[in-house]
C-alpha positions as CSV (number, residue, x, y, z in Angstrom):
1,X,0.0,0.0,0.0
2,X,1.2,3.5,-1.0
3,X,2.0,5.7,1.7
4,X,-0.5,9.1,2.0
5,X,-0.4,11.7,-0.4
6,X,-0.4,15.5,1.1
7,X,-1.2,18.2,-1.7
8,X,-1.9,21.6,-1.3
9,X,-4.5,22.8,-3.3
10,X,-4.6,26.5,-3.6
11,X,-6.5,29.0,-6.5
12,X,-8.0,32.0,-7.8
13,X,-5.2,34.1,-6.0
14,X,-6.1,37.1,-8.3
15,X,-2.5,38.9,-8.8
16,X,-3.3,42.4,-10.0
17,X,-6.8,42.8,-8.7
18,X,-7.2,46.2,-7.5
19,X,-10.1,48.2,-6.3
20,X,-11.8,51.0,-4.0
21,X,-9.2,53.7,-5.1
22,X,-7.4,53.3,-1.5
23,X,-3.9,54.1,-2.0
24,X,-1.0,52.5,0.9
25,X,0.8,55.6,1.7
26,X,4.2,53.4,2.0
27,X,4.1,52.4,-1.7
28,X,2.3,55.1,-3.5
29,X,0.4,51.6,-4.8
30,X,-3.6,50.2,-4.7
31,X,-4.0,49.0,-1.2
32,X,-6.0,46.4,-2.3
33,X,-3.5,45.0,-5.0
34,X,-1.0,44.6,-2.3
35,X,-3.9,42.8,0.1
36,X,-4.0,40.3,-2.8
37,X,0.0,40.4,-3.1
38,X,0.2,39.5,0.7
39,X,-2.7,36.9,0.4
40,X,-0.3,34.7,-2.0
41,X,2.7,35.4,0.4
42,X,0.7,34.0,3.1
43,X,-0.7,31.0,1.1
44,X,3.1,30.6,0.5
45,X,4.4,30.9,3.9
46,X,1.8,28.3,5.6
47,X,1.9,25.9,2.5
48,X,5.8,25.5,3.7
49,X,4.6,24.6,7.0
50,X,2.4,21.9,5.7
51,X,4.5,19.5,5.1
52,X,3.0,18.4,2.0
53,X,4.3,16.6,-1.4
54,X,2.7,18.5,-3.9
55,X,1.2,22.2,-4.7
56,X,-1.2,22.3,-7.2
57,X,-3.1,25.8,-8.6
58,X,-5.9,25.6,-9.9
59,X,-5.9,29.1,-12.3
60,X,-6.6,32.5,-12.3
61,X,-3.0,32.7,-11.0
62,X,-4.0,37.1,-12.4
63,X,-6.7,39.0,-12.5
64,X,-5.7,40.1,-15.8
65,X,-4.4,38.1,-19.0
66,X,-1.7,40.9,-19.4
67,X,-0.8,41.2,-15.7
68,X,1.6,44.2,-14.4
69,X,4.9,43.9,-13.7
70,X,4.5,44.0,-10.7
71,X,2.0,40.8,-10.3
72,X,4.6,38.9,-11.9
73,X,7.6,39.7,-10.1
74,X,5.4,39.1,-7.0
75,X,4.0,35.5,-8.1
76,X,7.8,34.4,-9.6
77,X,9.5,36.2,-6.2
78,X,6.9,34.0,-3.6
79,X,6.8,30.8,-6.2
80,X,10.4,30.0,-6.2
81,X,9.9,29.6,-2.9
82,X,8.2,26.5,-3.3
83,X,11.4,25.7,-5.6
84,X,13.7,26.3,-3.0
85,X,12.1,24.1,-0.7
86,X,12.0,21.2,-3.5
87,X,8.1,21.2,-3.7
88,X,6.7,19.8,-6.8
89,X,4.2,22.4,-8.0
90,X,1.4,22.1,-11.4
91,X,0.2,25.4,-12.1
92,X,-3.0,25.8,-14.9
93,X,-4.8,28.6,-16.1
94,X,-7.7,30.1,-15.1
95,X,-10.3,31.9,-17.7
96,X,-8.8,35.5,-16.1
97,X,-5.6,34.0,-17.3
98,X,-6.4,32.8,-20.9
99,X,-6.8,35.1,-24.0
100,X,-9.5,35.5,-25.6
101,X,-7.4,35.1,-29.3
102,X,-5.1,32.5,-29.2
103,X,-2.9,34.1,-31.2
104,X,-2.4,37.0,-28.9
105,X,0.3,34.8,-26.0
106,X,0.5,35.4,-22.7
107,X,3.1,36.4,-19.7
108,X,3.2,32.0,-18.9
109,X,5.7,31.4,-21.5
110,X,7.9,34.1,-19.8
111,X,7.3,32.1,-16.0
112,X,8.4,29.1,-17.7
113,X,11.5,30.5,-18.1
114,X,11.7,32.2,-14.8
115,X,10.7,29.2,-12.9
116,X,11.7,26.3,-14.8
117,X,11.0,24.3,-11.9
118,X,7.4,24.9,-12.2
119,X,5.3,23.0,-14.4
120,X,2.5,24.9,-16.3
121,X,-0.6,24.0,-18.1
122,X,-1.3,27.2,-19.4
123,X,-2.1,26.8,-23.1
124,X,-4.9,24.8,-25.2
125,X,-4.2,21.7,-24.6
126,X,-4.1,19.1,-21.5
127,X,-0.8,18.2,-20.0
128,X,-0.1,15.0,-18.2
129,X,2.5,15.7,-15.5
130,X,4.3,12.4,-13.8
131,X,5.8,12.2,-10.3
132,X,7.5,9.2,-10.1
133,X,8.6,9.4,-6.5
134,X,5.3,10.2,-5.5
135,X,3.6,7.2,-7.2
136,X,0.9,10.3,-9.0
137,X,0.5,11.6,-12.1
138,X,-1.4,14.7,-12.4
139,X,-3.5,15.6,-15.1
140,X,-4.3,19.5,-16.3
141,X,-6.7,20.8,-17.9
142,X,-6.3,24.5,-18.1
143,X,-8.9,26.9,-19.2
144,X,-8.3,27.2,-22.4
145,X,-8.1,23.2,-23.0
146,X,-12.0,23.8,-22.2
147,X,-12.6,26.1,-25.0
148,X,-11.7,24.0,-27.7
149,X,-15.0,21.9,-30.1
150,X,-14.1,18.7,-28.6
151,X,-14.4,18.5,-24.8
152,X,-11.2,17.4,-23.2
153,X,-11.3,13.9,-22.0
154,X,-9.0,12.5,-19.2
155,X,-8.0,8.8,-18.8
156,X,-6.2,7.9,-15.8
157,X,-2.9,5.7,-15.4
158,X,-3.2,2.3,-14.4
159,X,0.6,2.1,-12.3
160,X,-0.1,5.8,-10.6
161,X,-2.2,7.3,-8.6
162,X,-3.8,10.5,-10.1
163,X,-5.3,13.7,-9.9
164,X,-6.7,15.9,-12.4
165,X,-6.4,19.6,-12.4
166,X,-9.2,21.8,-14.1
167,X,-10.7,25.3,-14.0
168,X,-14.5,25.9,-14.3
169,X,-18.4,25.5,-13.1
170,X,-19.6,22.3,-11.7
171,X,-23.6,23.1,-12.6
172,X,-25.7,23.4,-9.8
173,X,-22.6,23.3,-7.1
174,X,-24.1,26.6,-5.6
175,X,-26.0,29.5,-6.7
176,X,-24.1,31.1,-9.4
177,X,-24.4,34.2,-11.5
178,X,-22.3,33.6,-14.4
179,X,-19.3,35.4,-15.6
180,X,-18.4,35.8,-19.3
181,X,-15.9,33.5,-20.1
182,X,-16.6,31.2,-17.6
183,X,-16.8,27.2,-18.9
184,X,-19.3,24.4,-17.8
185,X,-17.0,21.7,-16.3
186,X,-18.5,18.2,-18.9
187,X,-19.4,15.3,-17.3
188,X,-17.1,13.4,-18.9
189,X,-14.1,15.3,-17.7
190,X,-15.7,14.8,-13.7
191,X,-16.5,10.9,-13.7
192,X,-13.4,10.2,-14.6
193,X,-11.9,7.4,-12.4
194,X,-9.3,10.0,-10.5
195,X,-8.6,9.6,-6.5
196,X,-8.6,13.7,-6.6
197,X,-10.2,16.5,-8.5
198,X,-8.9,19.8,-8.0
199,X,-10.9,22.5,-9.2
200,X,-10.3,26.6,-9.6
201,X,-12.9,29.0,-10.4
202,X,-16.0,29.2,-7.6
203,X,-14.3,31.6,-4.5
204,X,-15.8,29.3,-2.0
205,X,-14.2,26.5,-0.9
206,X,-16.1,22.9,-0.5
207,X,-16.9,19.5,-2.2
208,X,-18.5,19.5,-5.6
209,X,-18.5,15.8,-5.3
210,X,-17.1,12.8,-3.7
211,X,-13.9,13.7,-4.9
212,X,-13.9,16.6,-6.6
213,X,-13.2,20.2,-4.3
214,X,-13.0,24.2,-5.2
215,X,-10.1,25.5,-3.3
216,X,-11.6,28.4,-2.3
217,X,-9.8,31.9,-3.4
218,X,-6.7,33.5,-1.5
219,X,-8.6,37.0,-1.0
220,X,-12.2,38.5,-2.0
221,X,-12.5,40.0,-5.4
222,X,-15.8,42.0,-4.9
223,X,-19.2,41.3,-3.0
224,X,-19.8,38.5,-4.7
225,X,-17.2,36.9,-2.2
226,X,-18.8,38.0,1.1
227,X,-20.0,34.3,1.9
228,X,-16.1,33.0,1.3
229,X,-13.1,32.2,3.7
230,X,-10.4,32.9,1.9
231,X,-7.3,30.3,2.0
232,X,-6.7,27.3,0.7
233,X,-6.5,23.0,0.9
234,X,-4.3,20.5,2.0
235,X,-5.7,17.4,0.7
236,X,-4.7,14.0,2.0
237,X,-5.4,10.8,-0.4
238,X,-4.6,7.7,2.1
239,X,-5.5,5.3,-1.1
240,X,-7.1,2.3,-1.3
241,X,-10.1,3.8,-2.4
242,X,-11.0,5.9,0.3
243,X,-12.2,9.4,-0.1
244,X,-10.3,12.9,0.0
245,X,-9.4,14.2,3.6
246,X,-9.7,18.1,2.8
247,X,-8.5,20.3,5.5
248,X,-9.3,24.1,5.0
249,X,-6.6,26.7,6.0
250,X,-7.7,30.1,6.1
251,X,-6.0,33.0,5.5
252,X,-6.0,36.7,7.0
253,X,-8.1,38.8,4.7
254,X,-9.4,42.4,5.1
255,X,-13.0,42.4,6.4
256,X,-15.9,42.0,4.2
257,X,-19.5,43.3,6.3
258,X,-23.1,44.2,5.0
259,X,-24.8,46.3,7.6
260,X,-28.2,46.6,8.7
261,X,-30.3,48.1,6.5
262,X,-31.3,52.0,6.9
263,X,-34.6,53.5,5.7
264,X,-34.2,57.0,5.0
265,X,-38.0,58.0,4.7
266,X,-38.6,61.4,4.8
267,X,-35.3,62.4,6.6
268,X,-33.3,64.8,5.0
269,X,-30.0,63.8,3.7
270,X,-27.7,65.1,6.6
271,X,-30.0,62.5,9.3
272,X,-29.9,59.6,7.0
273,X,-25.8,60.1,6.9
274,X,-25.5,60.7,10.3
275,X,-27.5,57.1,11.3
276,X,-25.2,55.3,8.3
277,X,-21.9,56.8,10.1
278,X,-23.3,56.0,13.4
279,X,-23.4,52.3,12.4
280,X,-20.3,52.7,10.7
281,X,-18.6,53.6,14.2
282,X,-20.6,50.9,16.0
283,X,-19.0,48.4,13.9
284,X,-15.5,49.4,15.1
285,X,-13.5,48.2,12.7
286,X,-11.3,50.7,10.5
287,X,-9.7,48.3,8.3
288,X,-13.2,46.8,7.4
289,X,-15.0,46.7,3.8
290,X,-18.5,48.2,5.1
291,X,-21.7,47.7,2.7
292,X,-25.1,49.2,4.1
293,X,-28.5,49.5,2.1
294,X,-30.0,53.0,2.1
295,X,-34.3,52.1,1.4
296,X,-37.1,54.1,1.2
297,X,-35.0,57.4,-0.2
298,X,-35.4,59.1,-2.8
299,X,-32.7,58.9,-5.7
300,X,-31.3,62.6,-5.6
301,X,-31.6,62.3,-1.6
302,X,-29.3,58.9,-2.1
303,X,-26.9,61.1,-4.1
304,X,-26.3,63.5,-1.6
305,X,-25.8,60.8,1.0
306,X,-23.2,59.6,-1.0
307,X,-21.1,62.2,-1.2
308,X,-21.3,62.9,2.6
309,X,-20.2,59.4,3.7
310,X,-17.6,60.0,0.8
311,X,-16.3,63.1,2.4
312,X,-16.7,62.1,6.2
313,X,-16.3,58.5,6.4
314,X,-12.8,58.0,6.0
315,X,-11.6,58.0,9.1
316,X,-13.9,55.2,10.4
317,X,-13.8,52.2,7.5
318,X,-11.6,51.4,5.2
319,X,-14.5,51.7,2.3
320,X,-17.8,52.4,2.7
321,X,-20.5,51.8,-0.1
322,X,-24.2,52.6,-0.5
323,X,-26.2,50.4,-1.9
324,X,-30.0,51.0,-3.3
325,X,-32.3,48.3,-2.7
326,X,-32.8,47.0,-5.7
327,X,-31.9,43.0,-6.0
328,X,-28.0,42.5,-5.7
329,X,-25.8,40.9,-9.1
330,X,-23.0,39.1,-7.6
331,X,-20.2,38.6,-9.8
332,X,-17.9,36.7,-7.8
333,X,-14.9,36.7,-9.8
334,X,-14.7,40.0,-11.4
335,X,-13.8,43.6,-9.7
336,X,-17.1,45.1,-9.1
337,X,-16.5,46.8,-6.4
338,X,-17.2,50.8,-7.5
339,X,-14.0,51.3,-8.6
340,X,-13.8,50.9,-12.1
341,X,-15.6,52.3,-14.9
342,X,-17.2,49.2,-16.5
343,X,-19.0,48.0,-13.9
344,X,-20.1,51.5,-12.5
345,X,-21.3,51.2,-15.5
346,X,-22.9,48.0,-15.4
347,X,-24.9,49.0,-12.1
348,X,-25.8,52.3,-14.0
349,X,-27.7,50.4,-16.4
350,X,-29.2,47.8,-14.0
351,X,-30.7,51.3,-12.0
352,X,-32.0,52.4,-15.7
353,X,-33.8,49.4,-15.9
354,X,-35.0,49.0,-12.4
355,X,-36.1,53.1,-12.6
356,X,-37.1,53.7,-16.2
357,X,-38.6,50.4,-17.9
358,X,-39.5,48.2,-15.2
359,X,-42.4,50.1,-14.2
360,X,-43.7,51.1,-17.5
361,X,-43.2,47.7,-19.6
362,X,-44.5,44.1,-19.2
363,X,-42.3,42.1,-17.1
364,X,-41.5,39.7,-20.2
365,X,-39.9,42.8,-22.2
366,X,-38.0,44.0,-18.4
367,X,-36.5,40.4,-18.5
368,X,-35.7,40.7,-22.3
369,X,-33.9,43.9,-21.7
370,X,-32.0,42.9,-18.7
371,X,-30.8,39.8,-20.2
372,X,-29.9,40.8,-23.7
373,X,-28.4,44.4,-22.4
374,X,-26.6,42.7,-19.6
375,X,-24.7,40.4,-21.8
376,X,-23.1,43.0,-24.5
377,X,-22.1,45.2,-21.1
378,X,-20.8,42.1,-20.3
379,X,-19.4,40.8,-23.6
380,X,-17.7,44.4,-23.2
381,X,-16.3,44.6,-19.7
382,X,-14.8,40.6,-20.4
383,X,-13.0,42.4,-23.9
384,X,-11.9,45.8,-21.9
385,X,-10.2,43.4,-19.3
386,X,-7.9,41.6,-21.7
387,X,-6.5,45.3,-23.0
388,X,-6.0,45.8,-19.3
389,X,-2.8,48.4,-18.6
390,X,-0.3,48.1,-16.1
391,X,-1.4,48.5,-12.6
392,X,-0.8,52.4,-11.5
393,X,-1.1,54.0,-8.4
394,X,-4.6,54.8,-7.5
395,X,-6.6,52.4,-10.2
């Protein structure tokens, strides 16, 4: 009988997400690029700890396929680590990762020569990966394997044990709102006779069958992450046909909170700001991502509620949003956080529809419009993000 096996499975660590326009006065940089930056030192630093046999990524190493410089000095400075140390590591891509034309390339083929230790599955095709000494052979199938006419299908070795590697949805795993570019993980590529699946894409870590696991991301990327922990897995496969052992290893992350509700009524703007800083202060925690609802207000009464948290609340949270109560989108891979202009745009036309055709037009035609508007906004923000330019301070 082999001995265990002890992997860590870790994904979705988002190099070069940035957000909220908060700027970390020691670096002149986006505070919340460098929260992602220190998430995948961390994941690093206990990984080493583990004492495991294998690391294995499951994608969306970036948050962009033309990541800055600085995300990839970052992710070759804390990977060769894991070199150092003589850890086997498979890294794939994710769909953040993987550009849209094929004929465009991408930063992998410069990591391959920077960390030739490493192996990558980053391309259009699956990779089989053999570790002799560890009796396994891992199997990857990066995003853009998934894109191709023919579904990828996987066979595993009879003299090893293995492990595929793959990046997309599992239908029905949880409620989902999906994100252009995403794939739908075949059924063929899942009942596959492997002893572990490791899977990237869904931020929340967990079983999507008996041996098949999302890792869970390193950091939140947007509301859409509220309900996850970041961190990672360490996976034990005992063999013999017995099930994966996950263990879930959290990581520090910057606060994530929804409020309680506040109804504004017919108070005037300076009240309603006053009872949202209030709560702000109650929550006590500076360094925290605050979201409250603002109901029952008028729009222009919103507006100017807005710009007084804006002006006043800095000193008490790290961010503080607003939101309307209309019904949330959760996007939970994508920065949509109020930052950017593409998806302040995308919540300006969900408030158009919400406010100007909803109560005027039959709720067949509402759907119509929110589905078929929402998709080219989409189709739009997923083509914006691969012309993506270097990080700068303050974006």
């Amino acid at each position: 009988m082999s001995r265990p096996l002890r992997i860590a499975h870790v994904s979705d660590t988002h190099l070069g997400y940035r957000a909220a326009s908060r700027i970390d006065p020691a670096t002149g940089r986006n505070q919340r690029a460098l929260d992602i930056e220190r998430a995948y030192e961390a994941a690093i630093d206990s990984i080493l700890k583990q004492d495991v046999d294998l690391v294995i990524h499951g994608g969306d190493v970036f948050h962009h396929t033309r990541p800055s410089w600085s995300s990839l000095r970052w992710f070759v400075v804390q990977t060769r680590r894991l070199q150092e140390a003589k850890l086997p590591a498979v890294v794939i891509a994710g769909n953040h990762d993987t550009p849209r034309l094929r004929i465009s390339g991408s930063a992998f083929s410069l990591l391959e020569l920077a960390l030739p230790g490493i192996h990558f599955a980053t391309g259009y095709e699956m990779a089989e990966f053999a570790f002799p000494d560890l009796g396994t052979m891992v199997t990857a199938v990066p995003h853009g394997a998934l894109t191709n006419p023919n579904p990828p299908i996987a066979d595993p070795h009879p003299d090893y044990r293995n492990v595929l590697v793959t990046h997309g949805f599992v239908p029905g795993v949880a409620k989902h709102q999906q994100e252009p570019g995403e794939e739908e993980l075949s059924s063929l590529l899942l009942d596959a006779a492997f002893e572990y699946i490791a899977l990237g894409h869904f931020h929340i870590h967990g079983f999507a069958s008996a041996i098949a696991a999302y890792s869970g991301s390193t950091e939140r990327t947007g509301w859409g992450d509220h309900d996850a922990t970041p961190g990672y897995l360490v996976v034990t496969l005992a063999g013999d046909g017995a099930p994966p052992e996950l263990d879930h290893i959290p990581l520090p992350a910057r606060p994530m909170v929804r409020l309680p509700a506040i109804s504004g009524g017919e108070r005037p703007a300076r009240e309603i700001a006053d009872l949202v800083l209030h709560a702000t202060t109650a929550h006590g925690d500076p360094e925290a991502m605050l979201r409250i609802q603002l109901n029952d207000t008028p729009r222009p009464v919103r507006r100017e509620v807005e710009a007084i948290i804006k002006r006043e609340s800095l000193a008490i949270a790290w961010s503080l949003e607003i939101r309307p109560p209309r019904e949330e989108i959760f996007y939970p891979l994508d920065d949509r956080s109020g930052e950017a202009e593409l998806p302040s745009l995308r919540a300006m036309f969900d408030e158009f529809v919400a406010e100007r055709v909803e109560p005027t037009r039959e709720a067949s035609f509402v759907a119509a419009v929110r589905e078929r508007g929402g998709r080219v906004l989409d189709e739009a923000i997923a083509a914006a993000r691969d012309t993506e330019p270097a990080e700068a301070a303050g974006t």
